[in-house]
C-alpha positions in Angstrom: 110.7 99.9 151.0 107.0 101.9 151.7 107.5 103.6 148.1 108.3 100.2 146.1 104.8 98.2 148.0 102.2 100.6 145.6 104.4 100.4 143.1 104.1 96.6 143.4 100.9 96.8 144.5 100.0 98.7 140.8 102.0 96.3 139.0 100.5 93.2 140.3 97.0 94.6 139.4 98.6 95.5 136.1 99.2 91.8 135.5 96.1 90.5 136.7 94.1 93.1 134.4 96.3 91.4 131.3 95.9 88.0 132.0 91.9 87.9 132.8 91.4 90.2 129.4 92.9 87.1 127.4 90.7 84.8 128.6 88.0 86.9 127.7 87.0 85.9 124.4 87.0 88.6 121.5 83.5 89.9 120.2 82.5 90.0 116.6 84.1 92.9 114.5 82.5 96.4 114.3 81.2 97.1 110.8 84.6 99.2 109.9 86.9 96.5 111.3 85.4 94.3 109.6 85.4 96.3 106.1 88.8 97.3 106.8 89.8 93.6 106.8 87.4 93.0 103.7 89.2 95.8 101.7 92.5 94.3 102.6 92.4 90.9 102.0 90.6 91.7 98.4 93.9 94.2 97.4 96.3 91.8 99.2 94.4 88.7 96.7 94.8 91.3 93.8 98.0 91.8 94.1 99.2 88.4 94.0 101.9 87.7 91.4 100.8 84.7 89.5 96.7 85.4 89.9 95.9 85.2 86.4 92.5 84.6 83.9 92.8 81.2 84.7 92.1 81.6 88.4 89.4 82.2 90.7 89.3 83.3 94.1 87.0 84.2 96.2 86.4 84.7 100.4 84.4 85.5 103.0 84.9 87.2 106.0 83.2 85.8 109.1 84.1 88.1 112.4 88.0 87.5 112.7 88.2 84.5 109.9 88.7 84.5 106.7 87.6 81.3 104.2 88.9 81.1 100.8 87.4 79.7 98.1 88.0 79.4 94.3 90.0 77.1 92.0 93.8 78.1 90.6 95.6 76.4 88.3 99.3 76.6 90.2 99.9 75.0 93.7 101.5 77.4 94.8 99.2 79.9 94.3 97.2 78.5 96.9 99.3 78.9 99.4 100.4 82.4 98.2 97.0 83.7 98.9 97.1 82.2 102.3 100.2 83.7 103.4 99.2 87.0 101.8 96.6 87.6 104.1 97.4 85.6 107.6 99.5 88.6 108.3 96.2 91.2 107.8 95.7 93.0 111.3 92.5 91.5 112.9 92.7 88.3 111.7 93.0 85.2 113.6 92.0 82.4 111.4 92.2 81.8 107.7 90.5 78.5 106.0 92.0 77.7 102.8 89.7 76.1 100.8 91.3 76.6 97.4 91.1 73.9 94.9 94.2 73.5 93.0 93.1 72.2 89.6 94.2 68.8 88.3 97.3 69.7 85.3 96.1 68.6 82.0 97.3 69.3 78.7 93.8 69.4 76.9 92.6 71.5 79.9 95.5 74.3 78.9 94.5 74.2 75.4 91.2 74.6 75.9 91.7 77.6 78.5 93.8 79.0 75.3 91.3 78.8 72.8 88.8 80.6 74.9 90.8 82.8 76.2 90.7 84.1 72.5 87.3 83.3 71.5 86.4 85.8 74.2 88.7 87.9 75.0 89.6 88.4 70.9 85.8 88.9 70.3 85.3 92.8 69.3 82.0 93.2 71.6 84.6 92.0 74.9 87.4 93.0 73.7 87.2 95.8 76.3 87.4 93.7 79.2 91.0 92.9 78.1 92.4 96.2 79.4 93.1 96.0 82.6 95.8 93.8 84.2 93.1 91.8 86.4 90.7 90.4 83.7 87.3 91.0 85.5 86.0 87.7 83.2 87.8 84.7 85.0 87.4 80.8 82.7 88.3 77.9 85.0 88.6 74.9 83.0 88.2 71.3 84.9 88.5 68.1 83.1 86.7 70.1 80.0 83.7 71.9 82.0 83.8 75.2 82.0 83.2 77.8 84.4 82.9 81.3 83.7 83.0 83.8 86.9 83.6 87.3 87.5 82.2 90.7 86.5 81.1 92.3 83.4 78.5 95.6 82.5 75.5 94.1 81.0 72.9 91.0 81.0 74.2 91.2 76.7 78.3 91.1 77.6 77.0 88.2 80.0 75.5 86.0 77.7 77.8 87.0 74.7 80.8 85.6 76.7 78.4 82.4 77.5 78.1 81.9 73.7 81.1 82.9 72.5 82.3 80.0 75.8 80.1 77.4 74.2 81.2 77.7 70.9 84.7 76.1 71.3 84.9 73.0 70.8 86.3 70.3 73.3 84.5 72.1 75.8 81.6 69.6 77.6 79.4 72.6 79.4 79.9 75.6 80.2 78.7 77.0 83.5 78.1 81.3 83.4 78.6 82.6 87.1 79.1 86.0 85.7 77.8 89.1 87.6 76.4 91.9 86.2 77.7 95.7 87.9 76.9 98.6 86.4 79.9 100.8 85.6 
């Protein structure tokens, strides 16, 4: 009976210990936790199955939440991305903020036609490579939004032009970055 009372005693204070640390509440991320989480919800968004040129998604990561932003064209991609990255370690909250774009049948044909005038164009034809286009044309109700990366202030513009230039399109908007390779 005297052995089992500290081993009680250590137990108790154990439980105590466990119960006043969740109350506490959590501080902000260190700088590697909160790359870490960064890192991983970009390749989890990456790797998404139905993320196409026609989509755009972005986020920010504020201490343990994540907010997603963008436009898709499928519902369900929306929630995809959501439930791709609740499951990241470290993070409490996500705030989907995804629009899912209104189905039209001029919309699709204009995302086809300049899917070719840029992507078919020699000078960007080298930005079709990969399997994540880094140039990203989000079509709504004919405006046109260009986002995502290229190499130069030339490819920029270029792919502006080459957006302008299709017809049934009513303006085109270039959020394109320019990175340096």
């Amino acid at each position: 009976m005297q052995q089992r009372l500290p081993i009680l005693l250590v137990v108790l204070l154990a439980l105590s210990t466990l119960v006043s640390a969740q109350d506490v509440p959590r501080d902000q991320p260190n700088g590697k936790s909160q790359d870490r989480i960064t890192r991983e919800v970009r390749h989890e968004l990456l790797m998404l199955p139905y993320f196409g040129v026609f989509d755009y998604i972005a986020f920010k990561v504020e201490g343990y939440n994540v907010t997603l932003l963008g436009q898709v064209v499928r519902p369900s991609l929306k929630s995809d991305a959501e439930n791709a990255i609740k499951h990241i370690e470290g993070i409490e909250k996500v705030d989907n903020q995804i629009e899912v774009l209104p189905p039209s049948s001029m919309d699709d044909r204009l995302r086809l036609r300049l899917f070719r005038a840029i992507y078919g164009y020699p000078a960007l034809q080298k930005y079709e490579l990969g399997v994540q286009k880094p140039i990203r044309i989000i079509v709504k109700s004919g405006r046109v939004t260009l986002e995502g990366v290229v190499d130069s202030e030339a490819d920029k513009n270029l792919a502006g032009l080459r957006a302008n230039g299709v017809s049934g399109t009513f303006s085109v908007t270039n959020n394109l970055q320019v990175v340096k390779p």
